[in-house]
N, C-alpha and C positions, 0 to 999 in steps of 0.2 A: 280650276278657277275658285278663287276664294270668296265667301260670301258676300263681305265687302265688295270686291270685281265685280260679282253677277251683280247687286245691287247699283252698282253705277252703270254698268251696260245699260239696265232697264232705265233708269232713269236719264240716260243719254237718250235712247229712242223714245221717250216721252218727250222731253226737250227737243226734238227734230221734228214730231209731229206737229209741235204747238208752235214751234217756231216756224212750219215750212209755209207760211203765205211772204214771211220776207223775200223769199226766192222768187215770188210773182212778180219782182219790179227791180229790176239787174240794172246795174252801173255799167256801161262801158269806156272804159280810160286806156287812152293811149300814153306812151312813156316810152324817154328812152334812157337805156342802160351805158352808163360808160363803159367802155375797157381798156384800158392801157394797153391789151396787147393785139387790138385790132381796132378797126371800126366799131363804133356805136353800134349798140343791136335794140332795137325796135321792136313794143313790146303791144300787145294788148291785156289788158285785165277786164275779166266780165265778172262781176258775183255782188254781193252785198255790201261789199264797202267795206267789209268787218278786218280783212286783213291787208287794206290798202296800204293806211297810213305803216304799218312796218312794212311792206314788202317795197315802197319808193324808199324809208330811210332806208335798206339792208341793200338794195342794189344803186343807193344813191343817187336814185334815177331822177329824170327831168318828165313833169308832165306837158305833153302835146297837146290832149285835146279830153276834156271830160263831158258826157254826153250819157245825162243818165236816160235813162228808155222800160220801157214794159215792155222785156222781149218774154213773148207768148212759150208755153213751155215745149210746145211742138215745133218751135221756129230756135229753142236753143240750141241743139246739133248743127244748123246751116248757119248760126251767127257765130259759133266755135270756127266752123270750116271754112269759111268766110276769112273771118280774119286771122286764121292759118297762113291763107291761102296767099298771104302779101305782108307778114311778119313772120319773122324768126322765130319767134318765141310768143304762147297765148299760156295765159294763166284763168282760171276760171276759180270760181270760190261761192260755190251752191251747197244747199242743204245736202247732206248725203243721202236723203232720200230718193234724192234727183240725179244719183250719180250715173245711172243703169239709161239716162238719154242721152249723156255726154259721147262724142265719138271717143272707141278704142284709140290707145296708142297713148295715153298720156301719162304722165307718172305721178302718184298721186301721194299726196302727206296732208296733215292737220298743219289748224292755223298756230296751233298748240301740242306739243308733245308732252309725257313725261318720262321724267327720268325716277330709276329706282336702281340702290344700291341691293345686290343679294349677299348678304355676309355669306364667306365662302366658296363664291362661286370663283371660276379660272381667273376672271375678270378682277375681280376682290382680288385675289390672290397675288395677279397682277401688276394692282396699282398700291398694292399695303407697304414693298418696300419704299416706295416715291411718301404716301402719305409719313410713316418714318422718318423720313429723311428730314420731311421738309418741316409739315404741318406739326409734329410732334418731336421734334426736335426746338422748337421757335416756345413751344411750351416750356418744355425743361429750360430754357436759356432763359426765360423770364420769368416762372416761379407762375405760371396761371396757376392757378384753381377754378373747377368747377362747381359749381352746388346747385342740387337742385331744388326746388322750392313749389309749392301749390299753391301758394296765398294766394287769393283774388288780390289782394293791395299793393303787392309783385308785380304783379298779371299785369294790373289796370298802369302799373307805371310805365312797364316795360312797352305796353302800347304806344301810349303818350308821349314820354321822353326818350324812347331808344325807337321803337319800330318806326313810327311819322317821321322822325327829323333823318333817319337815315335813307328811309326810302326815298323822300324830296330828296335830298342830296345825292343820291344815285342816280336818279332816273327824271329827276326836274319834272316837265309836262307830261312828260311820257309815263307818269308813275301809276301803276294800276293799287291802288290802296284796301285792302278787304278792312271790311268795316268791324267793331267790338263783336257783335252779335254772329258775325263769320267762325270768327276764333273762340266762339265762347261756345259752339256746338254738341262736344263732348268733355263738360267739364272734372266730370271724377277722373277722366282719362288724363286731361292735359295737366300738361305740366312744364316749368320752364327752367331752363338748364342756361343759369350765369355764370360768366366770366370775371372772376376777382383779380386785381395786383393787387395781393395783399388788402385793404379792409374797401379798396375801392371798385364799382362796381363798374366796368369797361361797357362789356357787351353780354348779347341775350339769343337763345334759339327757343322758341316756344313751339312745344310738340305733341301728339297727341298718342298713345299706345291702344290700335285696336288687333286684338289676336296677335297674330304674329306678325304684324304689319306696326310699324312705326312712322308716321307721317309726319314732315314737319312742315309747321302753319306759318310760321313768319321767323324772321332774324334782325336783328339790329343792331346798332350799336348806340351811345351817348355820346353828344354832337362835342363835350370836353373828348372823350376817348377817339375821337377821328384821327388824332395824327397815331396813336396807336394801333390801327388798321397795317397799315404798314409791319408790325410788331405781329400782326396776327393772331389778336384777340378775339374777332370773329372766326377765323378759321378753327380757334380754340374751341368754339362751342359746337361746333360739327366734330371735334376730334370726342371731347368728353361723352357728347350726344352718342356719335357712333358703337365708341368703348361701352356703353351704359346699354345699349338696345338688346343683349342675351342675355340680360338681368331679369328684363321683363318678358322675357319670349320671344323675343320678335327678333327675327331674323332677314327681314327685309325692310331696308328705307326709305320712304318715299322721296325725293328730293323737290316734288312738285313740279309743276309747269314750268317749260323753257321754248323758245323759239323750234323749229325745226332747221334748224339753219350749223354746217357743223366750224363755221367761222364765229360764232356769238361764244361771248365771253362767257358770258353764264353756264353756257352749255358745256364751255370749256371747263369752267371750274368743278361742276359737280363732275365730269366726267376724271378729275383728277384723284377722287375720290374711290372711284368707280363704280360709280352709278353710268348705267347701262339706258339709251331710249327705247322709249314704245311707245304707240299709238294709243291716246286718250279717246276712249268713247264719249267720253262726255261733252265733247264741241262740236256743235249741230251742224257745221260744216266741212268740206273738205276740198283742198285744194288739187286740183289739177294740171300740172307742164308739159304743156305740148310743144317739143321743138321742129323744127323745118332742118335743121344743122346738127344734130344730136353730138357730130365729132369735135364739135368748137365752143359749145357755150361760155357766156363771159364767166370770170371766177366765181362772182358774187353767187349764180344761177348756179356753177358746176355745186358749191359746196351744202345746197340744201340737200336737207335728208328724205329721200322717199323710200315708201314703206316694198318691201321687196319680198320675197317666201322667206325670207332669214330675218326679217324685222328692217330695223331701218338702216340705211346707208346714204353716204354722199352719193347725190344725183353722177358723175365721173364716174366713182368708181363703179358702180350700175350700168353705166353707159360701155366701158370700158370690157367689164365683163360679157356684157349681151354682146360686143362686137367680134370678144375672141371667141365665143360660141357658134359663130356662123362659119355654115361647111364653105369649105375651098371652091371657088368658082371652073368648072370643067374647060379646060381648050377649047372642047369640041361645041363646048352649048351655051355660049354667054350667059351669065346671068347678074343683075342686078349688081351697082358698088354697093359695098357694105352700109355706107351711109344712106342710099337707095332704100336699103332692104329695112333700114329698122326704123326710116322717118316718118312713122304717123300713118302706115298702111290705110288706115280708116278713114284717114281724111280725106 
């Protein structure tokens, strides 16, 4: 673990202690999930609210009934099991401090992951003919250039007129925006790596180099350079960005926060790169899937990532595996169906 790592662990468990009276005063929302390829499946969610609003758009679900309440924290195991006990599927989303009252049997992830590229690794290795092909190939065919640059008068523009007007245009209400003073944390470190056609300035990645660790803080484009997106002048600045990071030492990328979900675009994208997920310590939360049907979940539910002894994966293919792991049921001595044996023991 690198010093950077340890220093956000601790300060993850700082932020879980200071945050854990929000868990004293739980939401419980009913909702339900479409599927196209059965019935509607019917949901409960208990926790703080914090990862509601994505978790109805991601399953595009409808809400039933919202009913926020002070459920006591010795009465949270019986209001999991409770509405276990008449729902398919219960999601819960409590401090992880609190995670040790929750019954066994659920499968657990953040409301928040991150991904990180390892130059190098199998995965790198992987995914470098695809980046080739595509991403740096779309480079050559239009003549980008990279440059990198420290100015603060860079910096403050590339804020203002490329990071704001692209992120509203991606992500409209839903945009989570880090303010100047987020991105200005290590300033001898950062730095921002532009995309030129020739004298004109398209798009931007602003990054930060600590140790061997390269993080990047934000990207954008200029709202004239949008039909140029298509042309892949942002993807350019993750190409230059990537190519430049064993210059300065750093052999590991960070690509930042993305959903745990392995159907999200984002998630998609950095992962064409190959950037790998893990479990962020830094969100004070954590969510837990308890299902009643473990062999059917609707698609939305199968493709989230829970954290597993190998790191994370699609809820399915987790599901899929634990079921071919269960021994062969004897002639002679009934035992449980498979879907029996792995639904929620605890509950």
């Amino acid at each position: 673990m690198t010093t950077g790592e340890s220093g956000r662990r601790r300060l993850g468990l700082l932020k879980r202690l200071l945050l854990l009276p929000r868990s004293l005063r739980l939401t419980r929302v009913e909702f339900e999930i479409p599927d196209p390829a059965g019935a509607p499946c019917r949901a409960v969610y208990i926790g703080e609210v914090i990862a509601l609003p994505y978790l109805l758009e991601c399953f595009q679900a409808s809400v039933l009934s919202y009913q926020p309440a002070a459920i006591p924290l010795h009465r949270l195991p019986a209001a999991v099991r409770q509405a276990a006990a008449s729902h398919p599927l219960v999601i819960t989303d409590v401090n992880r401090c609190l995670q040790r009252l929750l019954p066994l049997g659920g499968w657990s992830t953040s409301p928040w992951i991150r991904q990180e590229l390892r130059l190098g690794s199998p995965f790198h290795a992987l995914c470098h003919p695809h980046v080739e092909r595509n991403y740096g190939r779309l480079v050559r065919k239009h003549g980008f250039r990279g440059v990198i640059t420290r100015d603060p008068g860079e910096i403050e523009r590339f804020y203002s007129d490329f990071y704001l007007p692209y992120v509203a245009s991606r992500h409209g209400d839903g945009a989570i925006l880090q303010s100047r003073a987020e991105l200005r944390l290590q300033p001898r470190s950062t730095f921002l790596m532009q995309v030129f056609d020739g004298e004109r300035w398209l798009a931007g990645v602003l990054a930060t180099a600590s140790g061997s660790r390269l993080r990047i803080l934000a990207a954008g484009a200029h709202p004239d350079a949008f039909p140029d997106l298509r042309r892949g002048c942002l993807s350019a600045a993750y190409y230059f960005l990537i190519r430049h990071a064993p210059s300065l030492g750093c052999h590991t990328v960070d690509f930042g926060g993305t959903r745990p979900h392995a159907g999200d675009g984002l998630y998609l994208y950095k992962r064409r790169w190959g950037a790998e997920a893990y479990s962020d310590p830094w969100h004070h939360t954590s969510l837990s899937l308890y299902l009643n049907s473990p062999d059917s979940p609707p698609a939305t539910v199968a493709q989230f990532l829970v954290q597993t002894s190998d790191g994370l994966s699609p809820l399915l293919s987790c599901i899929r595996e634990e079921l071919s792991n269960l021994p062969t049921p004897s002639l002679t001595s009934p035992e449980p169906s498979p879907v029996e044996a792995v639904s929620n023991p605890a509950l």
